[in-house]
N, C-alpha and C positions, 0 to 999 in steps of 0.2 A: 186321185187324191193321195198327197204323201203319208208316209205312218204318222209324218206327225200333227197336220194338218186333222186329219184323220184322227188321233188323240186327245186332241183341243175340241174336236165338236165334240165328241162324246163326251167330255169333261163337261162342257158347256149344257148339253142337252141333258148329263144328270143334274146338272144345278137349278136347270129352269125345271125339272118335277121337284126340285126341295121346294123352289121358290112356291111354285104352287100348292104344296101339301100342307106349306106353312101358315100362308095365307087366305085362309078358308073364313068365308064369311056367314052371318047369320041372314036366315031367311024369314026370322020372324022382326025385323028392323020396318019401324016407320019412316015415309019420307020427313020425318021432322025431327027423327034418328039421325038420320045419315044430314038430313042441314046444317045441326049443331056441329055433327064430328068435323064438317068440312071446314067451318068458321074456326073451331076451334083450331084445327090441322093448320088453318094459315096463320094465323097468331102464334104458336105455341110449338115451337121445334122437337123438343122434345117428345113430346103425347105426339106429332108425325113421325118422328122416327121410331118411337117403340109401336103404332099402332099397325104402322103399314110393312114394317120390316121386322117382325119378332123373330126370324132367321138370322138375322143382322142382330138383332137389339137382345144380345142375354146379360148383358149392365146396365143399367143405367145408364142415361149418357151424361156426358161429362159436365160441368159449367164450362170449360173453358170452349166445349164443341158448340154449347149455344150460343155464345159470345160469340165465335165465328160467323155459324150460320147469320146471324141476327146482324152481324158488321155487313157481310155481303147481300144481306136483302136491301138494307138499307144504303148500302153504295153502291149506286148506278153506273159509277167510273171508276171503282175500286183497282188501285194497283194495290195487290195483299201476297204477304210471304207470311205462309204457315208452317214456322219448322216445328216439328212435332217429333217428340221422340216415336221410335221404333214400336210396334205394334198398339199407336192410339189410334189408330183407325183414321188417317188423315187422306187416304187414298178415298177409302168407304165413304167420307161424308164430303169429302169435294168433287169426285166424280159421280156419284151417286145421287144420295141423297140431300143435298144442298140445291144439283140442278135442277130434280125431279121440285122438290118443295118450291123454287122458283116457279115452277108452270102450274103451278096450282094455284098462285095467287090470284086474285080479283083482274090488276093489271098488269097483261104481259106480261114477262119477265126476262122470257129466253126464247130466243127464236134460232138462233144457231151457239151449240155447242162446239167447240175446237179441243179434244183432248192432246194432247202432245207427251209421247214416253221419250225414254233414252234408247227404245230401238221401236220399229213397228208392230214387232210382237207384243211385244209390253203393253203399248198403246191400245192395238186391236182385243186387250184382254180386258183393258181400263172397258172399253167399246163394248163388250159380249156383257158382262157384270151388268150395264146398265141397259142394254137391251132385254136382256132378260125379265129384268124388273119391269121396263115396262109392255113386255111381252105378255109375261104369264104373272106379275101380281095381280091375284082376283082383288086383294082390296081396295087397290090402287085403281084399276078399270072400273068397279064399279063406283067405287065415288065421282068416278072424273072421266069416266066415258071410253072404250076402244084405243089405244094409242099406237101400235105400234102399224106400220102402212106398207112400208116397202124398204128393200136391201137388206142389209147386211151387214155385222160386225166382220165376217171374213173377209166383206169385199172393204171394209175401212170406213162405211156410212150407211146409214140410215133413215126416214123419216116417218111421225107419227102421223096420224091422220089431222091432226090440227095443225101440220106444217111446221112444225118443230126438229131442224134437222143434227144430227149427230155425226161426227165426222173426227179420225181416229188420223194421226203422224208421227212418225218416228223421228226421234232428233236429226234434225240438218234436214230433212225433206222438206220440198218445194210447198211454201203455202199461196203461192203470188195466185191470185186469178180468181182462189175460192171464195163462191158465194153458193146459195139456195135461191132460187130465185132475183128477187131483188135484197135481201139477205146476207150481207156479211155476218162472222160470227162477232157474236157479242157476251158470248162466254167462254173466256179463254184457260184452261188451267195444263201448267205443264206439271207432272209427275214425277220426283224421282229422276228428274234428268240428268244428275251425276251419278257416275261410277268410278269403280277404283280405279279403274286404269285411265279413263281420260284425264283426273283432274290431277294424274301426275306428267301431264304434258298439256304447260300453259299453253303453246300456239294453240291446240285442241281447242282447250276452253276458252280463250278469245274469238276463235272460229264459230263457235258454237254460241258463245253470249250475242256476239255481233249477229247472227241468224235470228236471234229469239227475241232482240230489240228492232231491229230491223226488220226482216220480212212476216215472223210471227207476229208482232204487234202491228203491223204496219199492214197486215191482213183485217183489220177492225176497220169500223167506217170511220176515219178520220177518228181513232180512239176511243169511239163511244162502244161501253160496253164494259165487263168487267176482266180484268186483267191477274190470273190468281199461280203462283209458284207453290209446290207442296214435297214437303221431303226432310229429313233432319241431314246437318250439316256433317260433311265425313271427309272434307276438306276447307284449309285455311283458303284456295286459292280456288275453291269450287265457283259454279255458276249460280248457286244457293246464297254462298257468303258473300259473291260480288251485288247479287241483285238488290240485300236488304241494306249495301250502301244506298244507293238509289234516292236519291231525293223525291220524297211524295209516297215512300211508299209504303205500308201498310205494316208494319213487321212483328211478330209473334214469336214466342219462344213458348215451349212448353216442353220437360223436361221427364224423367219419370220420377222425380221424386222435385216438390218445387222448395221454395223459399226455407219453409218450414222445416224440411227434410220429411212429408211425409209424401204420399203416392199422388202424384196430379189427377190421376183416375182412380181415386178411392174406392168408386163404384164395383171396379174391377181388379185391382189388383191391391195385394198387401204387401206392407212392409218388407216382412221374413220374404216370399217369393222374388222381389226386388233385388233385396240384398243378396238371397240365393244366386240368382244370377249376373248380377254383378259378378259375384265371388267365384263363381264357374268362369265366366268371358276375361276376367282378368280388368282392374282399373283402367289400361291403356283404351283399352276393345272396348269397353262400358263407356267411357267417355266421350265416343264417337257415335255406337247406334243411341246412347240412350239419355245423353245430358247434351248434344251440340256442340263438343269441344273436341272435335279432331286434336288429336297428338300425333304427330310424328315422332318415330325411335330416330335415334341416333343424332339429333340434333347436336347434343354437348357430348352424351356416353349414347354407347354401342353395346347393343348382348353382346357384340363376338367380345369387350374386352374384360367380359367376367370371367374371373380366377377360379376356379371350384378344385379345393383340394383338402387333403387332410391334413391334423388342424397338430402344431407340436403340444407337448406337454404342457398345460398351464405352469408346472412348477418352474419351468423351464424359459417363459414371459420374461421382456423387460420390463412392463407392467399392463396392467388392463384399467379399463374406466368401460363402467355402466352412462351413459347420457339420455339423458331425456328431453324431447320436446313436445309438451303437452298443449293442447287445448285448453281454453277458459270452461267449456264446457262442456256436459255430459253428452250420450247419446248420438244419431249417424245423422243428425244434420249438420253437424261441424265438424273442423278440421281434425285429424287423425293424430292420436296419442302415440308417439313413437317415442318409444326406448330401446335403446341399440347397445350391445357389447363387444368391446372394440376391447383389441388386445395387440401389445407390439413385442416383436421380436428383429432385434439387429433393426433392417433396413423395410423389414415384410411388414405388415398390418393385416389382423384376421379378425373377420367378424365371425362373432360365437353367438349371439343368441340375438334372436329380434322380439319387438313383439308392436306391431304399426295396427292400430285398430280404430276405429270409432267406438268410442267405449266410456264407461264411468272412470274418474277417478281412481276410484277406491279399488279397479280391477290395476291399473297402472300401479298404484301405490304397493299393490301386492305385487305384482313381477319384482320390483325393484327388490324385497327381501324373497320372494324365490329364488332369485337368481345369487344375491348372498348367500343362501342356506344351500345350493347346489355346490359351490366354490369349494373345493378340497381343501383340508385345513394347513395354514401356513401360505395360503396365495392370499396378497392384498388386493384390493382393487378399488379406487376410487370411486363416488355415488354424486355427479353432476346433473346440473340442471340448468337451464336458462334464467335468470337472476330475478326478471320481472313475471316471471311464472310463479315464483316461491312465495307467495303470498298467503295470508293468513289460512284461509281457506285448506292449499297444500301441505302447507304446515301441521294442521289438523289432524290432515288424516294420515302423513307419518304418521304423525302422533300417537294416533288412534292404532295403528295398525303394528308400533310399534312395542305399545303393551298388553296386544292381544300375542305378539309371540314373546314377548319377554327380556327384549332388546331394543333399542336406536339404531339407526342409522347415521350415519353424519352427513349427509345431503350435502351438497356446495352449489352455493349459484353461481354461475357464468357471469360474472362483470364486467368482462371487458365489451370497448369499445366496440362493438363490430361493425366493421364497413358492409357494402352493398350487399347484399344478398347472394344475390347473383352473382357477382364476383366471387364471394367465398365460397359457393357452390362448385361453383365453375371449374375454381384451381384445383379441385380432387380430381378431373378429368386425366392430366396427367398420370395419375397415381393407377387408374385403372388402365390407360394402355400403356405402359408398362408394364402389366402386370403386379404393381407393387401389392397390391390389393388382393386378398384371397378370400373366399367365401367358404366356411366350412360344409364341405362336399353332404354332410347330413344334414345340411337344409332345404336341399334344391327340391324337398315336397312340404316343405315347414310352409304355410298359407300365411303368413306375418312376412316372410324373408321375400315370399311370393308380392305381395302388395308392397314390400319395399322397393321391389327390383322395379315392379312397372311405375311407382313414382318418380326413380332414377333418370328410367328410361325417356319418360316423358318431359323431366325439366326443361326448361328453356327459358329465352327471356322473355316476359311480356305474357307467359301462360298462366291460363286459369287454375291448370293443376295441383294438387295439394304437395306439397314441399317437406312436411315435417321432417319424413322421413331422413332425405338428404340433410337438411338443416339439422339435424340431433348426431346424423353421421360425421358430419363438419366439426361441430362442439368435441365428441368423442376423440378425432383424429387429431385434433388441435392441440387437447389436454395429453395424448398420449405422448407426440412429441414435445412439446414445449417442457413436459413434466419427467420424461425422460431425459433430456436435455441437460436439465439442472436436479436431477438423482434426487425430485421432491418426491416422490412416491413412500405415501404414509401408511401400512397397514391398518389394516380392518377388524377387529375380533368383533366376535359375537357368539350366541348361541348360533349352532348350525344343527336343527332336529334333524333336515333332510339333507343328503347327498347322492349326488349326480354322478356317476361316472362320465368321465371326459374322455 
């Protein structure tokens, strides 16, 4: 046996003594004990998944995991795509415990299982997890009798003693032929069958979809049975994103933060940890494992064509403009409050200060006189905003904010006309390969400058991705030119309590 053959049982065989130690059952239990648990366990997804698997179950489980489960009982012919973000447990309850809660019903349910990974190992691991369970879970055996009979997760199958067989393939492997007796499978669920490097080479994934609708599906008896994909989406041109085109078929989203902006699995995770990690993985990378929206760099801008240098003298500006594009509203279920400081010199353009956030108001409202009260005295700098943002509400909290330090701002909205979005977006591409474009070298750990660059990085047309950022950048470049241009640049006085060294 190889090392590492050889380090997979062992891993395996410590988990079936967890599975066991966790699953201990009571021995003062009536038969009219264990009747109820069992009627209730087929009804009730939940009270079966925390009952039989407290190894498995330290949350609560989810609503949207019972809505699954409960779709798939009740569809016999289920074509189902469950993209699920990244650690909801969507491997856990479709190879696990969904098919195990199917054989416990009253009628049949599953007679042949078909797992499918993106390699055989993978597969054969989906295979061991569930053998194991119904190897060595004492609560599962004693309610429902001896299950496990002969083979083998190593050898790629298995069967319980009720003739229930399990059977593990790696993408693109041969399924033509396979039956259990008289036995086609009739639960079919692939896992995870994209990765990075295939779904950057379409033949690949043509190769591989054509395998999965053709010989893997076409392994069912004439389609009867259930038909289940599982995995969050990590490309536009995956075999994930092709299948929930599919007409008839089943398709789910589930996110880690949903509509609301709060945690789809409340049960288990919060807010702060969410956003924590977002904020570590960077917007690009979090869009991908954890909302369904693969981005691609470099579509419109390129890292390689960021400027990062040191920054000349403000006194020394042909002028600067603060800009803002705000959200309607507060908190991290909406779009991100970006205000950006854009400053021009001759031909060059430098940003000096960011601040892109999901945030209140009233925290936006305040950058905009920090960032006046930092400005060394005798630089002007204009204070824009988008025109249909400036509403009473905004207005306000100027207001408010401006006689808690003892000054106004003179705020300006953005009027003009603007065309496409994207369009205007677009045209700043030039500006960064070129170089025209420089990024003050002391912000490349600034975490605002950080969430600006990965919204950058991600625009494109047709994306879900949030935009402010660029779009407040655009406003900023626009007025520095157009304003330099025609030598309108109006200074600024105020009190200034604080200053910034530049």
């Amino acid at each position: 046996m190889s090392v590492t053959k050889n380090k997979a049982l062992k891993q395996w065989e410590e988990h079936c003594q967890a599975v066991q130690q966790a699953t201990t059952v009571s021995i003062g239990e009536t038969p009219v004990d264990v009747e109820d648990r069992i009627k209730r366990a087929r009804r009730d997804y939940a009270y079966f998944v925390e009952y039989y698997f407290p190894h498995y179950a330290q949350s609560k489980t989810a609503k949207f995991q019972i809505k699954a489960a409960n779709k798939v009982l009740k569809s016999k012919k289920i074509r189902g795509l469950f993209e699920w973000a990244r650690g909801h447990a969507k491997s856990t309850h479709f190879t696990i415990f969904i098919p195990m809660w199917l054989m416990i019903q009253e009628d049949k349910e599953l007679n042949f299982m078909l797992v499918i990974g993106k390699s055989e190992k993978a597969a054969f691991k989906l295979l061991g997890d569930l053998q194991a369970e119904l190897q060595y879970n004492h609560r599962y055996n004693k309610d429902y009798g001896k299950q496990y009979n002969a083979g083998s997760w190593e050898e790629g199958h298995f069967v319980t003693k009720q003739g229930v067989a399990f059977m593990a393939l790696g993408r693109g492997q041969s399924p033509r032929g396979i039956r259990d007796r008289q036995n086609r499978p009739d639960y079919i669920v692939f896992d995870d069958i994209d990765d990075d490097q295939m779904v950057r080479n379409e033949d690949r994934v043509n190769k591989i979809y054509d395998w999965l609708l053709e010989a893997v599906l076409g392994s069912m008896d004439m389609g009867r049975g259930r038909f289940i994909g599982v995995g969050n989406r990590i490309h536009k041109k995956s075999i994930t994103a092709r299948f929930s085109k599919e007409k008839g078929v089943y398709h789910t989203t589930v996110n880690a933060l949903d509509k609301k902006g709060q945690p789809s699995w409340s049960e288990k995770y919060t807010i702060d940890e969410i956003n924590e990690q977002i904020a570590l993985m960077g917007y690009r990378r979090s869009q991908k494992e954890y909302f369904n929206n693969p981005v691609e760099e470099g579509t419109i801008f390129r890292e390689q064509w960021i400027s990062w240098g040191k920054i000349p003298k403000l006194e020394t500006m042909d002028g600067l403009v603060l800009y803002g594009d705000p959200s309607f509203k507060d908190g991290t279920k909406n779009d991100y409050k970006a205000v950006r400081l854009w400053a021009i010199k001759g031909a060059k353009l430098y940003l000096l200060r960011s601040f892109v956030r999901q945030t209140t108001v009233t925290n936006m409202v305040s950058f905009y006189y920090d960032v006046h009260q930092s400005l060394p005295e005798g630089v002007s700098c204009q204070y824009w905003m988008e025109a249909n943002f400036l509403q009473d509400m905004l207005l306000e909290q100027f207001k408010v904010e401006g006689e808690n330090r003892g000054y106004h701002l003179p705020i300006r909205g953005d009027k003009r006309k603007k065309p496409n979005k994207f369009a205007r977006i677009e045209n700043l591409s030039p500006y960064y390969e070129r170089g025209v474009i420089v990024y003050d070298e002391k912000l490349k750990e600034d975490e605002d400058t950080k969430t600006g660059l990965e919204q950058l990085l991600a625009f494109e047309k047709g994306s879900k991705v949030h935009d402010d950022c660029p779009d407040a950048d655009e406003g900023a470049i626009y007025m520095l030119q157009k304003n330099t241009r025609s030598s309108d640049f109006e200074p600024v006085f105020g009190q200034r309590t604080h200053r910034r060294s530049w």
